[in-house]
C-alpha positions in Angstrom: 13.1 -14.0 -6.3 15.6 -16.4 -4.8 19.0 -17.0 -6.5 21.0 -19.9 -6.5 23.6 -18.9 -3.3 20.6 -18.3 -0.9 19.2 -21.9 -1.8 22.8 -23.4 -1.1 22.9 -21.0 2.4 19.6 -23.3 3.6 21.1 -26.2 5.2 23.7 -23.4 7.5 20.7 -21.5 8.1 18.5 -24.3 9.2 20.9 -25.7 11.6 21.7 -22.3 13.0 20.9 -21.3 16.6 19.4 -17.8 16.9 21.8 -15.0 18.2 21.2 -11.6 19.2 20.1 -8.9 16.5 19.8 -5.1 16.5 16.5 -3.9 17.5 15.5 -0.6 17.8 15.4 0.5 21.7 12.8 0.1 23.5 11.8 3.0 26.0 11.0 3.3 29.6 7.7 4.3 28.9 6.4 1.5 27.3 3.2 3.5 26.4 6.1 5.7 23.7 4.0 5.8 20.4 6.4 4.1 17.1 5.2 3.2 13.7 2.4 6.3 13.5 0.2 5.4 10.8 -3.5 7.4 9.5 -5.6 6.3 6.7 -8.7 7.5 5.2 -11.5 5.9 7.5 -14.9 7.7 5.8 -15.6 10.5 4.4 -15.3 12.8 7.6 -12.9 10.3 9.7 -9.2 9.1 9.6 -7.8 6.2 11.7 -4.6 6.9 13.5 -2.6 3.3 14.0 0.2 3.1 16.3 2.6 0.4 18.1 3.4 0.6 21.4 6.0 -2.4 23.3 3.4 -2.6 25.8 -0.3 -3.3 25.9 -2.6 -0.3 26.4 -5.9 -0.9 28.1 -7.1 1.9 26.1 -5.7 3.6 22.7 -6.6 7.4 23.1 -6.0 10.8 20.7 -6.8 14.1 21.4 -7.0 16.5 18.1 -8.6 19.7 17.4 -8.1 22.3 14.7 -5.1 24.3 16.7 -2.0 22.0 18.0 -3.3 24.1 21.6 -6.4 23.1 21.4 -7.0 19.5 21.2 -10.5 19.7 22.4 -11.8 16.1 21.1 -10.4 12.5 22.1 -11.5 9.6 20.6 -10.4 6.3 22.6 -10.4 2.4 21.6 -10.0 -1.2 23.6 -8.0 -2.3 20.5 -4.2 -3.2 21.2 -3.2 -6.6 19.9 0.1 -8.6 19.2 1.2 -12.1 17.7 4.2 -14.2 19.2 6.9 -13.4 18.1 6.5 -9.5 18.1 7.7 -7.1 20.5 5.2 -4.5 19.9 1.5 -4.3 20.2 -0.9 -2.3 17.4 -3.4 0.5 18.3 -5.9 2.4 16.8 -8.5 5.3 17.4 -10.9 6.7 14.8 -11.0 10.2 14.2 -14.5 11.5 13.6 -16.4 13.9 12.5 -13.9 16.2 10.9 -14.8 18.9 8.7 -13.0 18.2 5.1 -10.0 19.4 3.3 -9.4 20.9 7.1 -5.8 21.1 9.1 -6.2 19.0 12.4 -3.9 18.6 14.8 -3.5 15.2 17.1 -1.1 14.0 20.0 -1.6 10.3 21.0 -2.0 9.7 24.5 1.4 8.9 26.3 3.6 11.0 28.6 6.0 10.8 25.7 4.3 12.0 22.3 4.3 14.8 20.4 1.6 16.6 18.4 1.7 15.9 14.5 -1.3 17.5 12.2 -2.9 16.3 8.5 -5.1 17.0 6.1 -8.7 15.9 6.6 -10.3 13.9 3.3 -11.9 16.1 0.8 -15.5 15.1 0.7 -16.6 13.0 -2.4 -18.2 15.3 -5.0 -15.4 18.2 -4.5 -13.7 18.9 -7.7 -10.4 20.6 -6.2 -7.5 19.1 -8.0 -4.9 17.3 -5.8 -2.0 14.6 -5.9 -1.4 11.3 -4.2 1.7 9.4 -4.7 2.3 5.6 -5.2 4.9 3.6 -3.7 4.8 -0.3 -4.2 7.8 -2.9 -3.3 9.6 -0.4 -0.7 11.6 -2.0 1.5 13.8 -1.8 4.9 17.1 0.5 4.2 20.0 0.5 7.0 22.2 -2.0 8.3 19.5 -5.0 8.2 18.5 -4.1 4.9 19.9 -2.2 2.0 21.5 1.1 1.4 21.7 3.4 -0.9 25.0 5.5 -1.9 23.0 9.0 -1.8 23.8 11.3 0.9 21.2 13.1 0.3 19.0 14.1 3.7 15.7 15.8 4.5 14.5 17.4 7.5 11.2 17.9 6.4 9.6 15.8 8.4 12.6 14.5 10.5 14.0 10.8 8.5 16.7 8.7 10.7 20.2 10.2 9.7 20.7 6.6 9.1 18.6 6.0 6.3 19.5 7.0 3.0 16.9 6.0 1.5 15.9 8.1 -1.7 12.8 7.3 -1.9 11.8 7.6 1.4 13.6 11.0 1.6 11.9 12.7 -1.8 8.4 11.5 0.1 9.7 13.8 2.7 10.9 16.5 0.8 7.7 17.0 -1.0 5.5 16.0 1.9 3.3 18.9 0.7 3.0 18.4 -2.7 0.1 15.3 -2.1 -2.7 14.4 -0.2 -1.9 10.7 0.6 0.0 7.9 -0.5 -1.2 4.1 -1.5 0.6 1.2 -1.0 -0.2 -2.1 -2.8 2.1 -4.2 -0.7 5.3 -5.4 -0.4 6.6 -3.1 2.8 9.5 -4.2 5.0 11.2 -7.1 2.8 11.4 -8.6 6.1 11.1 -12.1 4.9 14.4 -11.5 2.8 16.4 -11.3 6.1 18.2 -14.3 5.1 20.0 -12.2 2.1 21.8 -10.1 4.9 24.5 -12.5 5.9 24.8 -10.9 9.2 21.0 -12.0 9.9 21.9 -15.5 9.2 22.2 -16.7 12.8 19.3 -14.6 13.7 16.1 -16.1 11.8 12.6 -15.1 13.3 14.2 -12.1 15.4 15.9 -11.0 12.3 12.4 -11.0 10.5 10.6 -9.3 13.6 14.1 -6.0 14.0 13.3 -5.8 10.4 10.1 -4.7 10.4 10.3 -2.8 13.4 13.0 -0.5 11.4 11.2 -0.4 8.3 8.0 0.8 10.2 9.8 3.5 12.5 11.9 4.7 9.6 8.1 5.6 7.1 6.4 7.2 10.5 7.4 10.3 9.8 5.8 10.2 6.0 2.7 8.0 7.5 2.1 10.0 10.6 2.0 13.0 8.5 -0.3 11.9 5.1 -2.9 9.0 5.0 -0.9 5.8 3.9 -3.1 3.2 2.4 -2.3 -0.5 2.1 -3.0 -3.6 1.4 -1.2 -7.0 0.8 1.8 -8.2 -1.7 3.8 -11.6 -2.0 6.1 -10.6 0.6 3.4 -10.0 3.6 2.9 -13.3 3.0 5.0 -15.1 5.7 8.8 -14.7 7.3 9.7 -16.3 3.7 9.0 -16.6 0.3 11.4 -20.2 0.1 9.3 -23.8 1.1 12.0 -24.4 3.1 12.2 -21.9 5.6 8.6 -21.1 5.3 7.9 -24.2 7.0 10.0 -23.5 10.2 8.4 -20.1 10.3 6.2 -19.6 13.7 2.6 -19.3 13.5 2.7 -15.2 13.9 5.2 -15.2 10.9 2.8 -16.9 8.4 -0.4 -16.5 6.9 -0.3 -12.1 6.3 -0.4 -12.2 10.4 1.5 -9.1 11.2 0.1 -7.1 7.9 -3.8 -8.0 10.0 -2.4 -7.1 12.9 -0.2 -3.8 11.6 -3.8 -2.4 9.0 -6.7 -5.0 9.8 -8.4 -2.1 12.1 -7.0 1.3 10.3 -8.1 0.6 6.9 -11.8 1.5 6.3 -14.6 -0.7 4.6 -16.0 0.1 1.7 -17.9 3.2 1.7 -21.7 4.3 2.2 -22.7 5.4 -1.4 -22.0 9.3 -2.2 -24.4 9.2 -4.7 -28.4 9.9 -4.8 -29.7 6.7 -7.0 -31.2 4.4 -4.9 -29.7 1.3 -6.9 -26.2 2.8 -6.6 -26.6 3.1 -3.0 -27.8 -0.7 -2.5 -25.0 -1.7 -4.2 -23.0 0.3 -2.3 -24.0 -1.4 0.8 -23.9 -4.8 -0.7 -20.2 -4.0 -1.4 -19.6 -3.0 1.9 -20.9 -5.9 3.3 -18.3 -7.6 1.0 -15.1 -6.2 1.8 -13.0 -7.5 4.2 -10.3 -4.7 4.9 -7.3 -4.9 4.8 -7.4 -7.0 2.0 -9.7 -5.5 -0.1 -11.7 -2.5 0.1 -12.6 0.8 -1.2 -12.6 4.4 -0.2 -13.3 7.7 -2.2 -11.9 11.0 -2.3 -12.6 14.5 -4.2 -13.2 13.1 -8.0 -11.6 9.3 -7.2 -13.2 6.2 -6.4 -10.5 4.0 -5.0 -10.3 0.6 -4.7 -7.6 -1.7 -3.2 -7.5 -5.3 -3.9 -5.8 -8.6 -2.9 -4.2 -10.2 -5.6 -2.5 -12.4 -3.2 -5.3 -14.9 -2.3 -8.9 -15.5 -2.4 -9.8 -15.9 -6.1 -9.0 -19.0 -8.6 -5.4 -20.4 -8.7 -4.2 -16.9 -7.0 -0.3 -16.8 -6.7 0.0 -17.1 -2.5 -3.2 -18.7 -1.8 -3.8 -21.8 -0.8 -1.8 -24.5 -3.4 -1.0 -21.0 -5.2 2.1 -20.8 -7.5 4.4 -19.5 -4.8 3.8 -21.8 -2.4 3.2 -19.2 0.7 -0.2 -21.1 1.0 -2.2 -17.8 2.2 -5.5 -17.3 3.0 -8.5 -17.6 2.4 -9.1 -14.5 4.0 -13.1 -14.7 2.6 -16.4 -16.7 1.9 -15.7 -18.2 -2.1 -15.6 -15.4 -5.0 -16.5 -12.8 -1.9 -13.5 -10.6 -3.3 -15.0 -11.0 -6.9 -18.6 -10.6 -5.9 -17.2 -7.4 -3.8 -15.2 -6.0 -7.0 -18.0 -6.4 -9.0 -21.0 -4.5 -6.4 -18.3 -1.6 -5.9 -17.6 -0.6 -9.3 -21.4 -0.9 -10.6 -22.2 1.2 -7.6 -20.2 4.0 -8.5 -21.7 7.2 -9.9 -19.2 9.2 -12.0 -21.2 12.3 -11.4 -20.0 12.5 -8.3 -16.2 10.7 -8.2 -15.6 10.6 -12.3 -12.4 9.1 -11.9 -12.5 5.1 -10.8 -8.5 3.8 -10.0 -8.0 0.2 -9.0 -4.7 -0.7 -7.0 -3.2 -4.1 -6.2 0.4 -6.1 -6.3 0.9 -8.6 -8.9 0.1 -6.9 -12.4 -0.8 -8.6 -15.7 0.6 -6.2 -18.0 4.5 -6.2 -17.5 7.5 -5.7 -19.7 10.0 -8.7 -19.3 9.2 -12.7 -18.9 6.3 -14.3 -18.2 7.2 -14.7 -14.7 6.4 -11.0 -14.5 2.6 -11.5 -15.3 0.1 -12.7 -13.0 -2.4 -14.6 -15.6 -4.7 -16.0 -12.7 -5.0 -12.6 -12.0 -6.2 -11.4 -15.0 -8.5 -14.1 -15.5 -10.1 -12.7 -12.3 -9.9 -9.2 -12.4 -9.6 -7.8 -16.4 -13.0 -8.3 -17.7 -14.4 -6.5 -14.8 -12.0 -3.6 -14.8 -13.4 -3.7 -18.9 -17.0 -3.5 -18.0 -17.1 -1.0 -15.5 -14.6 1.2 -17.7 -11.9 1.5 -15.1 -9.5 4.1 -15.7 -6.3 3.5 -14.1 -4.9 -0.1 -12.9 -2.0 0.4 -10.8 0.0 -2.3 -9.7 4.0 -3.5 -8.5 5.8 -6.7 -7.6 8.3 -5.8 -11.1 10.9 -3.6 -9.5 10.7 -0.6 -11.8 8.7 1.8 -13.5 6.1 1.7 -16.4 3.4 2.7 -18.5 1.2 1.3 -20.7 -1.3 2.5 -23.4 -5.2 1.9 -22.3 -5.4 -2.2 -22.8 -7.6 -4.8 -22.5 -6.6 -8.7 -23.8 -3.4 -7.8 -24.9 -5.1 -5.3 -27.3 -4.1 -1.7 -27.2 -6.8 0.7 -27.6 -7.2 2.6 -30.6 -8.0 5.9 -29.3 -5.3 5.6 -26.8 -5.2 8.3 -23.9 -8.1 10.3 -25.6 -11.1 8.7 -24.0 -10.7 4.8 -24.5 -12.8 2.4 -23.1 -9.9 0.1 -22.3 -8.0 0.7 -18.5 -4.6 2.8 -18.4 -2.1 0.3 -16.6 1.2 1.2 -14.7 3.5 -0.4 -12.6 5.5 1.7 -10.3 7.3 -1.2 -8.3 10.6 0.5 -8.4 11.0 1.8 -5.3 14.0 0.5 -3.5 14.4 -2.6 -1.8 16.8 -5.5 -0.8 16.1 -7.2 -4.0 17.1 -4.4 -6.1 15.6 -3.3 -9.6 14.5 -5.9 -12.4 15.8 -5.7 -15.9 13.4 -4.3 -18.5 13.3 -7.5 -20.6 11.1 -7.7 -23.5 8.3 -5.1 -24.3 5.1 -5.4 -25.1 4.3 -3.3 -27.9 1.4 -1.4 -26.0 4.3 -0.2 -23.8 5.0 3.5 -23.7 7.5 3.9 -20.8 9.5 2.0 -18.9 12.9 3.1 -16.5 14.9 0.6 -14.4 17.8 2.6 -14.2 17.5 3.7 -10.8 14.7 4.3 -7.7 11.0 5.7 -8.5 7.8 6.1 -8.1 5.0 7.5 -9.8 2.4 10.6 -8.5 -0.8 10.6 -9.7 -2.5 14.3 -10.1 -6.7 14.1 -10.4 -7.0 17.6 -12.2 -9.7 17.5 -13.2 -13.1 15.5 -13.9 -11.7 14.9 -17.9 -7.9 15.0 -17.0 -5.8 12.6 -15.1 -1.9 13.2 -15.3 0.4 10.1 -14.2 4.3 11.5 -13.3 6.8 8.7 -13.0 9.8 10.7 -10.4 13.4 9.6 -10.1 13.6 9.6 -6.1 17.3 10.7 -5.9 16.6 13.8 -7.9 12.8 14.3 -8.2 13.4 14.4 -11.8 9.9 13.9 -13.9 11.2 10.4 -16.1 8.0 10.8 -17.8 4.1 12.1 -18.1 1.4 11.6 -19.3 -2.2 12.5 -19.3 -5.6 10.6 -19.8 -8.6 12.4 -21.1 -11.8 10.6 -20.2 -15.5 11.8 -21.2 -16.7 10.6 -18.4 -20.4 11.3 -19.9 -22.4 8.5 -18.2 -23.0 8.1 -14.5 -22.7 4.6 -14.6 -20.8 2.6 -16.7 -21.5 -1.0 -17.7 -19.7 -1.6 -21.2 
């Protein structure tokens, strides 16, 4: 949101020349992995992501199941960049790994180190495990915004400088989950302008920002699989007409978010399951997704799906002559991201992955004003989450935490967590970022929990094929705010209600 004094600060800004900023240093090996990122890539490969601030004619990792063995290298031609960036973004796909396994992987410079992760469980396995959510997380430090904790981890190594809470609890309990998701809305870099030191400083403010952001969540992203896809403020280098229009081409349009994920997130799936209609509907959704936009992967007992509720469905918010005038997109054919939605969820088969969770930015169930719900979004996305009995919506973009009771059209459903047809929604956009933490506002009356008293986020523990427990954590203390768990039947292999 942009308050009154930023709006008067235009005119100073526009007529600005750009000056010097802080950004991080750049080494004499120019082939220095920064920004380590892995994502789940198929059932028995990750993708490991990484920038370097110079163009690699080939993007290589060894790994191997002992850190003094790395016996297998897999290699890419992939390194690209957009003007105005520094860096270039590489990737190498990680294959044939046996699941639930510790590897072990060094990226191919004469200055990296060897980091290790978990390997994905294979679809089917019924081991409980956690992943955590973190939506609206933005850059903390002297660009961005800082917290008043002291409170420091070594576990992996974080940047004495930040003191970031959030950021720093991820660490702490690094072996708690299995991986993180992360609807959008990353580095906050198009808020540079609220930093009155980056007034002078315009695109390169936007460019140091995201650079810090992205060096300070490497040691949580090289170390679990980080999945992403796009919020308001990947958008373009910023959210006000104005300066949106003096943006460069690399600074609009979600470039650097393509550029950062476009290779490292993985298209849909090949169908886990043995019914030949499931598994052509499987394919036909994977010939519909357009990572990373939207996309699905699965995991133990969970069917996951990301989607875009940026752009690329009717009247969306930061599409083309959308609402917040960031004129995004289109990223697809017409209703490709509706007609993708739709093939993925009938194709799943809850004998094998019982528990289907859907993931985007802008939600539709909200405490506060209207401003905080994304109707066009609803009028694209509800009635399918209804009739493929979706279990969990999870969604950001209102900077706090909270939980509703299963709902569908505003109608809570009457048996509540105990196997209702209606989706469980969440937000857990509380975070931490520039902007701060909205106000609870008005509350629905299907609202059971809601906390905007300080940073959070929520974990979400599969437990089992019935049970489904959703933690909302206070990131300063790791305090549980609240719990709750869904019982679901989950009697019928594919649902269509």
């Amino acid at each position: 949101m942009v308050g009154s004094m930023s709006l008067k600060l235009l005119p100073f800004v526009a007529g600005c020349a750009f000056a010097s900023v802080t950004y991080p240093e750049i080494p004499a090996d120019l082939t220095t992995p920064f920004q380590q990122r892995l994502a789940i890539y198929g059932p028995d490969a990750v993708s490991v992501g990484w920038n370097t601030y110079g163009k690699l004619e080939q993007s290589c990792v060894q790994y191997g199941l002992s850190k003094d063995n790395l016996n297998t290298k897999a290699c890419s031609s992939l390194s690209t960049t957009y003007d105005p960036s520094r860096t270039w973004s590489n990737v190498a796909v990680l294959t044939g790994l046996k699941p639930a396994t510790t590897y072990y992987y060094k990226i191919e410079s004469t200055n990296s180190t060897v980091g290790h992760f978990l390997s994905p469980r294979k679809p089917g396995d019924k081991t409980a495990f956690n992943m955590d959510v973190i939506i609206d997380l933005g850059v903390y430090g002297k660009d961005g915004y800082t917290t008043k904790s002291t409170k420091k981890d070594t576990i992996p190594v974080i940047d004495p400088e930040v003191n970031h809470t959030t950021i720093g609890r991820l660490a702490q309990t690094v072996d708690d989950y299995e991986f993180i998701i992360h609807p959008g809305d990353f580095a906050y870099a198009d808020d540079w302008y609220l930093k009155f030191a980056n007034l002078l400083d315009g695109k390169e403010a936007y460019e140091s920002i995201l650079e810090q952001f992205y060096d300070q969540m490497a040691p949580i992203s090289g170390r679990k699989p980080y999945m992403a896809s796009p919020g308001n403020h990947e958008a373009a280098c910023s959210e006000i007409p104005y300066l949106n229009n003096l943006c460069p081409k690399g600074q609009k349009n979600f470039t650097e978010f393509i550029h950062r994920y476009e290779n490292t997130m993985p298209q849909s799936y090949i169908s886990s399951s043995s019914n030949p209609t499931a598994q052509t509907l499987a394919r036909t959704a994977r010939s519909l997704s357009n990572p990373p936009f939207w996309y699905s992967f699965e995991y133990g007992m969970a069917h996951i799906i990301m989607i875009n509720t940026e752009t690329d469905f009717p009247k969306a918010p930061s599409g083309t002559d959308g609402s917040a005038k960031l004129n995004g997109g289109p990223f697809g054919a017409p209703n490709q991201q509706l007609e993708f939605l739709k093939a993925d969820l009938a194709s799943v088969d809850r004998s094998v992955t019982p528990w289907v969770i859907v993931t985007g930015h802008r939600p539709w169930y909200s405490t506060g004003d209207s401003s905080n719900i994304c109707t066009p979004c609803q009028d694209a996305f509800e009635g399918l989450f209804y009739q493929y009995g979706v279990d969990l919506g999870i969604f950001g973009h209102v900077h706090n935490s909270q939980r509703f009771a299963p709902v569908v059209n505003g109608t809570a459903d009457p048996n509540g967590l105990n196997d209702p047809k209606a989706p469980m929604y969440i937000v857990a956009g509380g975070a931490g970022n520039i902007e701060g933490l909205s106000s609870i506002g008005t509350k629905p009356a299907y609202t059971e929990f809601v906390y905007a008293d300080d940073y959070s986020y929520s974990t979400i523990r599969l437990l089992d094929a019935q049970h489904l427990q959703v933690d909302f954590v206070k990131s300063s203390t790791g305090e549980i705010l609240d719990s709750s768990t869904l019982y679901k039947e989950h009697a019928t292999d594919f649902v269509k209600q």
